[in-house]
C-alpha positions as CSV (number, residue, x, y, z in Angstrom):
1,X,32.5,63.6,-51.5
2,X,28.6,62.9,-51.6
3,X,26.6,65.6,-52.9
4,X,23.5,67.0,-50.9
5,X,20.4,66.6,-53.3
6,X,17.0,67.3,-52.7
7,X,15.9,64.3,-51.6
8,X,18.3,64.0,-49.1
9,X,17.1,67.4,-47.5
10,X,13.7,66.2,-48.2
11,X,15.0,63.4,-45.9
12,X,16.0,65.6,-43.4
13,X,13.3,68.3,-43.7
14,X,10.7,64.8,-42.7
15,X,13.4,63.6,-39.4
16,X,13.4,66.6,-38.1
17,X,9.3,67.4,-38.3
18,X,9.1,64.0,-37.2
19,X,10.6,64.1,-34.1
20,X,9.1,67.7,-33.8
21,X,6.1,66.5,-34.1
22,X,6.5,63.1,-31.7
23,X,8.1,66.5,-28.9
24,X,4.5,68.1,-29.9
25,X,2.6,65.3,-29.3
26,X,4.0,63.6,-26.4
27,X,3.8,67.2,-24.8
28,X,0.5,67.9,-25.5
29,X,-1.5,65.1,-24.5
30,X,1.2,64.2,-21.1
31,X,0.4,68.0,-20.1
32,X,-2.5,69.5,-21.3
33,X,-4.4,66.3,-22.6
34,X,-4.5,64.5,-19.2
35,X,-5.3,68.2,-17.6
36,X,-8.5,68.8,-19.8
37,X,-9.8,64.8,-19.1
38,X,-8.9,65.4,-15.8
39,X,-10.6,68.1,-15.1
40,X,-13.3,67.0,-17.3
41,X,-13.5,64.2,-15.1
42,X,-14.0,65.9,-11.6
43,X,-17.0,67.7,-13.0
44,X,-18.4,64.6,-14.5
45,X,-17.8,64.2,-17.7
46,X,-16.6,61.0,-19.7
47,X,-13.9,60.6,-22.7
48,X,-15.8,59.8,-25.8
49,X,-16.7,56.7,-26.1
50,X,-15.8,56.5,-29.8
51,X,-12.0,57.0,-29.2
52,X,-11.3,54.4,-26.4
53,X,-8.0,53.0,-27.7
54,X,-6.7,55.3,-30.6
55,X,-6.0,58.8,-28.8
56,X,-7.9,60.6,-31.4
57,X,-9.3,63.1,-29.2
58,X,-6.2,64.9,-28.4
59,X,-6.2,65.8,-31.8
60,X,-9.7,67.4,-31.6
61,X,-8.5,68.8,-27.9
62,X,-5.7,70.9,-30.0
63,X,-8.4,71.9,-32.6
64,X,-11.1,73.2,-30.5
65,X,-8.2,75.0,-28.4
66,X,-6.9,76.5,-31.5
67,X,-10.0,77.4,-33.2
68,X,-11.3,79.3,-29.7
69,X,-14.9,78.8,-30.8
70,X,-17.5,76.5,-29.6
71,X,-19.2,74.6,-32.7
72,X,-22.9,72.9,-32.6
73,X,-21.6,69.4,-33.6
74,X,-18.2,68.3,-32.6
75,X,-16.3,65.3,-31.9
76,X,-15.5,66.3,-28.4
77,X,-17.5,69.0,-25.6
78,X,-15.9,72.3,-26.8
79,X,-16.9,74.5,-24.1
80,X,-15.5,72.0,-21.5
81,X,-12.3,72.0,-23.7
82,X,-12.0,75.6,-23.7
83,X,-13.3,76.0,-19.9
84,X,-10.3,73.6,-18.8
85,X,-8.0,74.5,-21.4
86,X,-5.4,76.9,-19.2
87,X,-2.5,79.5,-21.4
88,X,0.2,76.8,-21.5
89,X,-2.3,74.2,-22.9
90,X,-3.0,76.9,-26.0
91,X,0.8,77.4,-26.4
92,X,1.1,73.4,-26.6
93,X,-2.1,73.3,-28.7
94,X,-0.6,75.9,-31.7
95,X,2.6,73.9,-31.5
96,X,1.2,70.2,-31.5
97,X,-1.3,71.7,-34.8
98,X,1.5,73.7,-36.8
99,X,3.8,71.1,-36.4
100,X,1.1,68.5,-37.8
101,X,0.8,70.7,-40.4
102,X,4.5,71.0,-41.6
103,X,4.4,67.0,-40.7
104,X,1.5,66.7,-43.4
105,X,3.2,69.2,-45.7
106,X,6.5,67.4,-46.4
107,X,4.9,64.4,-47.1
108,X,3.0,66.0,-49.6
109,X,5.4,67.3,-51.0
110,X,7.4,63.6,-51.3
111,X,4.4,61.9,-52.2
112,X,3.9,64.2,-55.4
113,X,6.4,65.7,-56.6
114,X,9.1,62.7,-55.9
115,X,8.8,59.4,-57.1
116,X,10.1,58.1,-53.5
117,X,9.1,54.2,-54.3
């Protein structure tokens, strides 16, 4: 009989908040993402150019959504973001940022206080 040590539920703890956070992700941009550019879009306003190929933005999308404040210098248009954003898009927002952060969390955790080489 195998015995469960940490690093096996470390293991497990980082499967299952990586395929929490891949549900968070694909959900966010598919839904609210493509909404907010869309919408964007009808009123005349562009993607940012700087993120043409990476997907960065959605990241910033879930930021400025969470945060609920417009800031002087930003990546993205914050009040357009928050204009468009609609109550689903928040509740997809929180999830996509707090499971990021459990994401970033665990592998904290492994990277300093395991010696996972």
């Amino acid at each position: 009989m195998s015995e469960i040590t940490i690093e096996l539920w470390l293991a497990i703890i980082f499967a299952l908040s990586l395929f929490m956070l891949a549900i968070a992700a694909f959900c966010f941009i598919r839904i609210s993402g493509k909404h907010i550019e869309r919408e964007m879009k009808n009123e005349g306003k562009l993607p940012p150019a700087w993120d043409s190929t990476m997907g960065l933005r959605y990241h910033f999308y879930a930021i400025v959504i969470v945060r609920n404040s417009i800031e002087p210098m930003s990546f993205v248009d914050d009040e357009a973001v928050l204009r468009f954003a609609r109550k689903k898009d928040r509740y997809l927002a929180y999830f996509f940022v707090i499971t990021s952060a459990i994401f970033l969390l665990v592998i904290f955790i492994a990277y300093f206080f395991f010696d996972l080489e």
